[in-house]
C-alpha positions in Angstrom: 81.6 213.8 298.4 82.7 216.1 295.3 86.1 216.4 297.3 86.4 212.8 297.8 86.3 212.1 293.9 88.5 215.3 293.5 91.3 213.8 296.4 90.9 210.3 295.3 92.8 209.9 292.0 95.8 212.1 293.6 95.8 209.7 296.6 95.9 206.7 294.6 98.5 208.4 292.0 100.7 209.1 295.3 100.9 205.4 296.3 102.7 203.5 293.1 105.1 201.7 293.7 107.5 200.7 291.9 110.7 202.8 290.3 109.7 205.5 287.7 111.2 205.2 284.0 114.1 207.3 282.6 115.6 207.2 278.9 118.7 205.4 279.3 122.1 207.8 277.8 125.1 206.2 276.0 128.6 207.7 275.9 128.5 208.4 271.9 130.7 209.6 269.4 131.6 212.8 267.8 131.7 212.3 264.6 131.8 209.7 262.0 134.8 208.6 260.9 134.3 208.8 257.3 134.3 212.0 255.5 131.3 212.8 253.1 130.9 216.0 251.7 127.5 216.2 250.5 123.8 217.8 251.5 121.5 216.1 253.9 117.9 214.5 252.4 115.7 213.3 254.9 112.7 212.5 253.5 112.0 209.9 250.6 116.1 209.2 249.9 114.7 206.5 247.2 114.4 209.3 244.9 117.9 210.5 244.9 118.7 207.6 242.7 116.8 209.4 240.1 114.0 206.9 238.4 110.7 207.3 237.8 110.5 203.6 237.9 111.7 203.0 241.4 109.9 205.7 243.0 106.5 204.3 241.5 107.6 200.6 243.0 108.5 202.3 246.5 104.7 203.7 246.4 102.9 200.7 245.3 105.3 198.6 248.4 104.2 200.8 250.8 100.4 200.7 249.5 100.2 196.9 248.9 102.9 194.6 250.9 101.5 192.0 253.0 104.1 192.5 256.0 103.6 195.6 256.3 99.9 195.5 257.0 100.5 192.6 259.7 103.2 194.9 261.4 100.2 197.7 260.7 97.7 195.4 262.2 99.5 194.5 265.6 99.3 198.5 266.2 95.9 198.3 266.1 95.9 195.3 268.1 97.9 196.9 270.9 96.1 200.0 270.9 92.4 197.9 271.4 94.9 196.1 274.7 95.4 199.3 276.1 91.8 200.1 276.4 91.5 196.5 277.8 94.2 197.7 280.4 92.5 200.7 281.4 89.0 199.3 281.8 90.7 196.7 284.5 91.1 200.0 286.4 87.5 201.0 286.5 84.3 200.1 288.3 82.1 197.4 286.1 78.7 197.0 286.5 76.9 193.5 285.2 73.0 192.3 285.2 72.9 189.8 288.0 70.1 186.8 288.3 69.9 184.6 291.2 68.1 181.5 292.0 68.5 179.7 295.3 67.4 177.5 297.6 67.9 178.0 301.4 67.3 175.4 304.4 67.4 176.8 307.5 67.5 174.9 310.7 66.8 177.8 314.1 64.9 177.7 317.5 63.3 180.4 319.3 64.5 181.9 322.8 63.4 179.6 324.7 65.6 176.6 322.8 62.2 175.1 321.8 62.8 174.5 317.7 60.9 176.7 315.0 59.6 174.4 312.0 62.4 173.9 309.7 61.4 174.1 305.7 63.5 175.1 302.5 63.5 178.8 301.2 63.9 180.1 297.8 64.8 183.2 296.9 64.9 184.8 293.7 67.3 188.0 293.4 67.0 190.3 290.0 68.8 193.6 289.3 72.7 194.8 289.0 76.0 195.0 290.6 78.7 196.6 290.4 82.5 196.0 291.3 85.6 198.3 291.7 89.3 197.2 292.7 90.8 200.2 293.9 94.1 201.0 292.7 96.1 202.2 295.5 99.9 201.1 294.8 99.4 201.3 290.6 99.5 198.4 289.5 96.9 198.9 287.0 98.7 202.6 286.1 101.6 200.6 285.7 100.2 198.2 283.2 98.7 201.4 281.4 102.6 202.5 281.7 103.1 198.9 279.8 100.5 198.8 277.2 101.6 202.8 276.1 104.9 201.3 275.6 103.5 198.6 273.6 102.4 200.8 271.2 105.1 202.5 270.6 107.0 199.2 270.3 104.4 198.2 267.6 104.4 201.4 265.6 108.5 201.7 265.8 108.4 198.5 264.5 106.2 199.0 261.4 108.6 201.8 260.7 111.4 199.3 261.0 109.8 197.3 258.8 108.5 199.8 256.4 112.1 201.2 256.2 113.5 197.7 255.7 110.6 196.9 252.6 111.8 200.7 250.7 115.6 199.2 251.3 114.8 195.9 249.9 112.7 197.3 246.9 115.5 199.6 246.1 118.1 197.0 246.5 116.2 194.6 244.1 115.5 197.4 241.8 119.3 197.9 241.6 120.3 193.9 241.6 117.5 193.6 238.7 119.1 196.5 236.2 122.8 195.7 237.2 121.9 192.0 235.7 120.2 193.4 232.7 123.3 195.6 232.0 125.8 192.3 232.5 123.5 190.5 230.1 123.2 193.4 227.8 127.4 193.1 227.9 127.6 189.5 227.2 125.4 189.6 224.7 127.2 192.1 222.6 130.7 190.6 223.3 129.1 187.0 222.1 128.4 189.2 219.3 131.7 190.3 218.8 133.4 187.2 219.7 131.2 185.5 216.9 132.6 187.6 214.5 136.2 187.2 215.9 135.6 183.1 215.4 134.2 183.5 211.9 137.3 185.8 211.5 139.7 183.3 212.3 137.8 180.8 210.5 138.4 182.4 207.3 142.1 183.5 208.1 143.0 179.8 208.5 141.5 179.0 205.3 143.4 181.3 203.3 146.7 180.3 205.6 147.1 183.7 207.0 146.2 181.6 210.8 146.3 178.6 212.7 144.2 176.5 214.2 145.3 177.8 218.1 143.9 180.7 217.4 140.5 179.8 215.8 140.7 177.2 219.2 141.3 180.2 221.6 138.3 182.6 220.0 136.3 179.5 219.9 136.7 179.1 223.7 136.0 182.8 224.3 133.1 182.5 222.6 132.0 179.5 224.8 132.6 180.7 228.2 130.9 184.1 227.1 128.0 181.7 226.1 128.3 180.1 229.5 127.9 183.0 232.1 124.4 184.2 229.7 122.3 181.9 231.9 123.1 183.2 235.1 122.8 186.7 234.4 118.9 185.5 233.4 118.5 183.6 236.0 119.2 186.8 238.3 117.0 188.8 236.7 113.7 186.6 237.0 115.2 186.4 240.6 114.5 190.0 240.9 111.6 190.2 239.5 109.9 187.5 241.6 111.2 189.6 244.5 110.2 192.8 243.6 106.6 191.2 243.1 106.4 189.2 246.3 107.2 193.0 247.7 104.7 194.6 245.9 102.2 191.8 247.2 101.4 190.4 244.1 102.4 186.8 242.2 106.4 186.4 241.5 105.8 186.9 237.8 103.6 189.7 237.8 106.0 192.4 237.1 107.9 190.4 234.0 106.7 192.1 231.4 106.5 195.7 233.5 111.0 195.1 233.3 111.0 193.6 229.7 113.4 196.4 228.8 117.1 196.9 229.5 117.6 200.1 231.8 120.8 202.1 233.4 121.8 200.9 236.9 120.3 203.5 239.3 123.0 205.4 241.4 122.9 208.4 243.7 125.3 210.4 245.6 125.6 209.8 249.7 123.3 212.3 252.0 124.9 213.2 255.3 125.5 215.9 257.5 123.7 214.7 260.5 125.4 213.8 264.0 125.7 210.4 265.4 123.8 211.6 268.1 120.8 212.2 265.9 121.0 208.2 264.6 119.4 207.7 268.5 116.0 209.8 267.1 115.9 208.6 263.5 116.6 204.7 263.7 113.6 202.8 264.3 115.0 199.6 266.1 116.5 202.1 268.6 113.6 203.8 269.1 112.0 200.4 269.5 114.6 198.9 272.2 114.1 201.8 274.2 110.3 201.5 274.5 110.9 198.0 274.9 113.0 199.1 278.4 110.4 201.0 279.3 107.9 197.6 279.1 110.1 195.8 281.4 110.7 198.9 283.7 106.7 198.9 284.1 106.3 195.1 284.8 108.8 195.8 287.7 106.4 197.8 289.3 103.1 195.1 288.4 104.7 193.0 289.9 105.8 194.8 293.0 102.2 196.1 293.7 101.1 192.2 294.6 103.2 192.7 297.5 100.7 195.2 298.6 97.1 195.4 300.0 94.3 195.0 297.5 91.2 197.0 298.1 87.7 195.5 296.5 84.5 197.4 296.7 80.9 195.3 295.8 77.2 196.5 295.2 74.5 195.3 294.7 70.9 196.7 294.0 67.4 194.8 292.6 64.7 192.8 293.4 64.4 189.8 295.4 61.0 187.2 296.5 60.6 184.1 297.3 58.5 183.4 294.2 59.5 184.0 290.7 56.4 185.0 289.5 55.6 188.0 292.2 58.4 190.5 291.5 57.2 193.8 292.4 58.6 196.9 293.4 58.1 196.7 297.3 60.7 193.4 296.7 63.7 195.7 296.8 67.2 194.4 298.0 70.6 196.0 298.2 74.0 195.2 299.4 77.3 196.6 299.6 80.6 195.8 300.9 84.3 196.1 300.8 87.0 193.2 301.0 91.0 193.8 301.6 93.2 191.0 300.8 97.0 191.0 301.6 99.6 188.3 301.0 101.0 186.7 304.2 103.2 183.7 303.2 103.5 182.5 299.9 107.3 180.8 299.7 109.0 183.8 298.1 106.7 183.9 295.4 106.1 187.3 294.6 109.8 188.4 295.5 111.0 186.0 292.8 108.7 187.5 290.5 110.1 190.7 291.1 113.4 189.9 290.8 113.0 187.9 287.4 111.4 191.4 285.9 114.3 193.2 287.3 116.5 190.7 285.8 114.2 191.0 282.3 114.8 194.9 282.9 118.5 194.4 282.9 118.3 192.2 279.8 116.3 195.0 277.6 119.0 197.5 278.5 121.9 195.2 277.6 119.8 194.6 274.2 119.5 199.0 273.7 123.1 199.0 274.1 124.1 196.6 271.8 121.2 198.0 269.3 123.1 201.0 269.4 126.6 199.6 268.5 125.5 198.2 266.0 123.7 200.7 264.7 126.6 202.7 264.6 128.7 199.5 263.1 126.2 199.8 260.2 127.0 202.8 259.3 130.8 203.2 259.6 130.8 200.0 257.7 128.3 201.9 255.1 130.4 204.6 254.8 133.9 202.9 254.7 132.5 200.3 251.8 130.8 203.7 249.7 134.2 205.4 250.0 136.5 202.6 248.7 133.8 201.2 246.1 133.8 204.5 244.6 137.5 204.8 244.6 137.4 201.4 243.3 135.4 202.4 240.5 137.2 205.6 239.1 140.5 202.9 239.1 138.6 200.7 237.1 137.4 203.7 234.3 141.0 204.6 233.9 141.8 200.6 233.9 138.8 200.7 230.6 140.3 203.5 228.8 144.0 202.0 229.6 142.7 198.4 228.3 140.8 200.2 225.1 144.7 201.6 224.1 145.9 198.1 224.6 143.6 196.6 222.1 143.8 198.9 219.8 147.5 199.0 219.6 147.1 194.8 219.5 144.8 194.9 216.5 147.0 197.2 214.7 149.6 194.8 215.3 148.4 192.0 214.7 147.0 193.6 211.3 150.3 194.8 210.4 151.9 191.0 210.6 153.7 191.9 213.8 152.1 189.8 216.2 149.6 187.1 216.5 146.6 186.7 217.0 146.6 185.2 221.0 147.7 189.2 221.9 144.3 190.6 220.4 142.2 188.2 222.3 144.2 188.6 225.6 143.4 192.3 225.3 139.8 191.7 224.1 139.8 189.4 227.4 141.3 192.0 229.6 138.7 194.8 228.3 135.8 192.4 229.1 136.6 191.7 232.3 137.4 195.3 233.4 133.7 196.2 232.2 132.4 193.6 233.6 133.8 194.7 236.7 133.0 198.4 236.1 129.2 197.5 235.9 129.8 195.4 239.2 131.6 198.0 241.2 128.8 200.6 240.1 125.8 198.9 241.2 128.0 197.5 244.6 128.3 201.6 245.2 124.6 201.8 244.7 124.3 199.1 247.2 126.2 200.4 249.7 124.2 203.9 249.6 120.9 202.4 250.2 122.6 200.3 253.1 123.3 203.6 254.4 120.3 205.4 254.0 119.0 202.1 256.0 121.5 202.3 258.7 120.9 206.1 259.1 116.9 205.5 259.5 115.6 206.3 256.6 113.0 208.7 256.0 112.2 210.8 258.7 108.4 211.5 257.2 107.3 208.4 258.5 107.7 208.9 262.1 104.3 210.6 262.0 103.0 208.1 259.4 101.3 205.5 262.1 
């Protein structure tokens, strides 16, 4: 008997059917095809950027936002499905009660009939019942529901990576508004002075009225562009809340103050062949393959035989109220059903999950491209944003000359007045541009610490 419990799970583990699972392999490249210089940080990239501030919001996201913990919960969901799955597999044993009422209708040898009357029979006690799972079908839905969680749990890190992106990215939108306002506000400043200037120039004849018209207009469209940059910033705010789980104004007074745009240099040394092991939607489409490889074999075990064992042991009478022990009953038995004819049934089922195999493939393959997509296009839009950038510090030292030499000008009699604000203009929108192009760099960072995978530390987080 001990061998027979020793030989039995090696027999049944011999007969699954269905074809066993192997990582799928991509022809990938080299190297990337941008060229960055620079050390590799795995873990926590957020704090590159340097702020106290951020850091603390990337903690409190992880701690408190409310996608997370449903992405957190359906682990836990699959995990409890699993140990559904694997108690389909083993022998149950339920209380069973049974009250019935017989008539039975027999003669005796010699054809002359035996009185006739109705039985009943009480049964009390337990049984038991075991599907034996010769071709795997239940180890194959095991197979399933381990992929499942992995699925789950590479998908929380998905998410969670996504959440730290978006925090950072709001953080960054937030301060780069509060620097653009901080601008305007001190060239409405200046260009309130330059009107009350030209004011006083045209009273004492030394101007014209064009000129007070054109530093009058400045002024205006300066005035004009103040709103928006506001309204950004409570958009950020009510983001960065909503991401910390909390109300969309609960972190307006927390950002009351004006604070530098964030910025960080780029971390990467790591090949592309590494992306496959650090990006969580890869990791995810992969396990997702090896769902659908698994229902291939489910549903090629209903082809096969089905073994059913049954027990049952108690008490049984013919009147409720004299259970005894000398009432004893027991049963057993085994049942084997096998489909015959069934229209092609269970061969189309098969081939739809071969076809749904063929489909998650296609869908790892293309979450690979575009994995790597993201990050050439990362890289490419960091490289020439920061070229973009040092032009445009030259182009705010160049435009600083201009004015100056304008003012002098115009204070020497030698020009008018339309030159100065043309280079005020041209200075203004240069910075303008400056702060844009810096915070578009720090953009462009965090979509690459994104597209790389993020923070390695989590893959032993969930």
């Amino acid at each position: 008997m001990k061998r027979l419990l020793f030989t039995l799970p090696l027999i049944l583990n011999s007969c699954v059917v269905g074809r066993d699972y192997l990582s799928p392999e991509m022809p990938l490249p080299q190297k990337w095809s941008e060229e960055v210089a620079t050390q590799q940080k795995s873990e926590e990239w957020w704090k590159t950027f340097n702020d106290e501030t951020l850091n603390g919001l990337v903690v409190e996201a992880t701690d408190a936002n409310l996608n997370l913990k449903q992405a957190l919960s359906r682990v836990k969901e699959a995990r409890i499905l699993r140990r559904e799955t694997i108690a389909a597999g083993l022998p149950s044993l339920g209380a069973k009660n049974v009250a019935s009422r017989r008539f039975n209708n027999s003669s005796a040898g010699g054809g002359s009939p035996i009185a006739s009357q109705p039985i009943n029979i009480f049964q009390l006690g337990f049984d038991a019942a075991w599907e034996l799972d010769f071709f795997g079908g239940i180890q194959r839905a095991i197979e399933a529901a381990d992929a499942s969680i992995e699925v789950e749990t590479e998908n929380s890190r998905d998410i969670l990576l996504t959440l730290q992106a978006e925090v950072v990215r709001e953080y960054i939108s937030l301060r780069t508004n509060q620097q653009l306002a901080a601008t305007h506000h001190a060239l409405f400043a200046a260009q309130t002075d330059t009107v009350k200037l030209t004011q006083v120039r045209l009273q004492s004849g030394l101007s014209n009225a064009l000129e007070m018209v054109q530093a009058q207009a400045q002024l205006e469209n300066t005035a004009a562009n103040l709103p928006r940059y506001e309204t950004e910033i409570k958009h950020a705010i009510h983001a960065l809340s909503v991401l910390l789980g909390r109300e969309p104004n609960a972190l307006a007074k927390r950002f009351s103050d004006t604070k530098p745009i964030p910025t960080s240099t780029i971390s990467l040394t790591n090949l592309p062949s590494e992306l496959l092991k650090r990006r969580p939607d890869i990791r995810k489409a992969e396990r997702q393959m090896a769902i659908a490889n698994a229902q291939v074999g489910i549903a090629t075990a209903e082809l096969y035989p089905k073994v059913n064992l049954a027990a049952f042991i108690g008490l049984q009478n013919l009147k409720i109220t004299d259970f005894t022990p000398m009432g004893k009953s027991w049963s057993s038995a085994s049942t084997i059903t096998m489909p015959l004819f069934n229209w092609g049934k269970l061969q189309a089922n098969i081939e739809a999950k071969d076809a749904q195999f063929e489909q998650a493939f296609l869908a790892y393959q293309s979450t690979v491209l575009t994995a790597f997509q993201e990050v050439e296009n990362a890289l490419t839009s960091y490289r020439n944003e920061s070229q973009r950038y040092d032009a445009l510090t030259q182009a705010m030292s160049t435009n600083q000359t201009a004015l100056n030499l304008a003012t002098e000008r115009y204070n020497k009699g030698l020009t008018g007045f339309i030159d100065v604000l043309q280079a005020q203009q041209m200075q203004y929108q240069t910075q303008i541009q400056q702060i844009e192009s810096l915070a578009n760099a720090a953009q462009q960072n965090v979509a690459l610490h994104k597209a790389l995978g993020g923070d390695l530390s989590v893959i032993g987080r969930f």
